[in-house]
N, C-alpha and C positions, 0 to 999 in steps of 0.2 A: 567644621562640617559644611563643605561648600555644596555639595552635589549627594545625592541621593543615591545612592550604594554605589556599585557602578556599572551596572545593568542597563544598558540603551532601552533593553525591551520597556523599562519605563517610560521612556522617550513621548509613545504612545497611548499609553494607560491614561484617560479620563474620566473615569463612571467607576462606581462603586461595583462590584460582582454582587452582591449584595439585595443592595435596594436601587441600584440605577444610580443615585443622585451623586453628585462634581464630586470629586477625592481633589484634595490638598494637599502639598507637603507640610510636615509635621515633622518636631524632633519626637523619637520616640525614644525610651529605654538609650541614648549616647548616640542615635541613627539617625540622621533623615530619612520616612520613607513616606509614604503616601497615605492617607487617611481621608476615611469619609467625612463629608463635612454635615452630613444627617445623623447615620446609625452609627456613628463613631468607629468604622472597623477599621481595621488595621491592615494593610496591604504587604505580606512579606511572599520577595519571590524572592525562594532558596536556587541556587545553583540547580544546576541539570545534570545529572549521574550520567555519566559515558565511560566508556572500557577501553581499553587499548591493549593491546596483543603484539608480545616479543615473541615472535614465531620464527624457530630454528630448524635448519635444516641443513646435513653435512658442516654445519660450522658456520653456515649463512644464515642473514637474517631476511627476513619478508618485510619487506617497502611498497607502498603505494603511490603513487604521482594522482595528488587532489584535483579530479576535474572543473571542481567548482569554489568558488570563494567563500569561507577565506583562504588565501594561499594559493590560490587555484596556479597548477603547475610543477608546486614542489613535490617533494616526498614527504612521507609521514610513516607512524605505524598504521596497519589499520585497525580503526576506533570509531564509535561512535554512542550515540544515545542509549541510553538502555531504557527499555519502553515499560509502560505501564504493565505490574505485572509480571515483568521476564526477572530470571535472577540474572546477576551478573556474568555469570559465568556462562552461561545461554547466549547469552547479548555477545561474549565476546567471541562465543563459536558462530554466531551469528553473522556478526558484520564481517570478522575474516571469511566466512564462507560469499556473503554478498558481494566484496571488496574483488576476490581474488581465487572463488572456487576452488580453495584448499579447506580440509576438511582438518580440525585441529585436536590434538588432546594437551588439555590442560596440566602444566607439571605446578605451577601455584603461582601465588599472589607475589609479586616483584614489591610494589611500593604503592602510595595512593598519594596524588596530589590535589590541591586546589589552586587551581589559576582563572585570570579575567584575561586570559591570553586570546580566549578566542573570541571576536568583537561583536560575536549575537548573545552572548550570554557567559557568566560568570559557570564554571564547570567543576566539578569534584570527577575526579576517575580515580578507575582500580583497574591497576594495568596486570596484566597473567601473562607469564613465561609458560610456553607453549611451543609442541613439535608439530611437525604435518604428519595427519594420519593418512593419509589420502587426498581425491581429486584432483585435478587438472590445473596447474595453474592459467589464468588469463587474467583480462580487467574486468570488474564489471560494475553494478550499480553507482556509485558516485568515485569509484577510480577509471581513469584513463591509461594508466598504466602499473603491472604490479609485477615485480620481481624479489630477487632473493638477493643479496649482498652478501660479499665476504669483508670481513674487517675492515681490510687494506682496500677497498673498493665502494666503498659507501658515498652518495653525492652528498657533495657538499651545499646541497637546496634543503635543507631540512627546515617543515614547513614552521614547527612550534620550538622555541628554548625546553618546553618540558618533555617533549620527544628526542630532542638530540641530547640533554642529560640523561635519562633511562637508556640508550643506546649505548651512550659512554660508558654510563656503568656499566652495561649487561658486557660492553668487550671489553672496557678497560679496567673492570673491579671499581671496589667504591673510594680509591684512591684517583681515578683518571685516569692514570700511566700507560701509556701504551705499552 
């Protein structure tokens, strides 16, 4: 156990939430994590719930091009946090409405992953296969660009490894095969 989960947002954490006073790393329970050095508390930051959305349409899928880092440029699904409070399934008609002013209905739940893929924080998502019910496509809140892809047409900028497997599978079944 060399490093302390693998969360940078530790990086910056020095004060207890608590009572103020210095937190220290500690092994806890098989972990390094951070621990008060007064009120003994225990500092655990779990991953950040975000959605991700295979949104189809005529046989294409919906892509986003990331305005901002990480990745800033590539394509993605659109995904993001899901805020305090919201269900998930909100969250994901939410940011594709944000993302790409398409408006979506939810056909189910595809797969859930956990990755530290993304370099602010360690993530769990619940990605939903999904059609357009409506609105307009364009870009908008943190996309620069969003369109629809067919199979045979997809960039090869795909911004996350757990984005370009959910994509393989949704077109090439969960063998790959094209």
């Amino acid at each position: 156990m060399d490093k302390i989960d693998t969360q940078r947002n530790y990086d910056a954490l020095r004060f207890c939430p608590r009572c103020g006073a210095e937190l220290g790393e500690e092994e806890v329970r098989g972990h390094r994590r951070l621990r008060c050095r007064s009120c003994r508390y225990v500092l655990y930051l779990s991953p950040a719930p975000v959605t991700c959305s295979l949104v189809e349409d005529d046989g294409r899928l919906l892509l986003v091009r990331r305005r901002y880092p990480p990745a800033e440029g590539m394509w993605c699904l659109p995904s993001g946090f899901i805020e305090s409070g919201e269900a998930p399934a909100e969250s994901a008609r939410r940011e594709v409405l944000e993302e790409t002013g398409i408006e979506i209905e939810i056909t189910g739940v595809l797969e859930t992953w956990a990755t530290t893929e993304d370099p602010r924080t360690p993530v769990v998502a619940v990605v939903f296969s999904a059609t357009k019910a409506g609105g307009e496509l364009r870009a908008g809140d943190d996309a620069s660009e969003a369109r629809f892809f067919a199979a045979d047409a997809l960039p090869d900028e795909i911004a996350f490894t757990t984005h370009r497997g959910a994509i393989d599978r949704h077109f090439l079944g969960p063998r790959g095969l094209w």
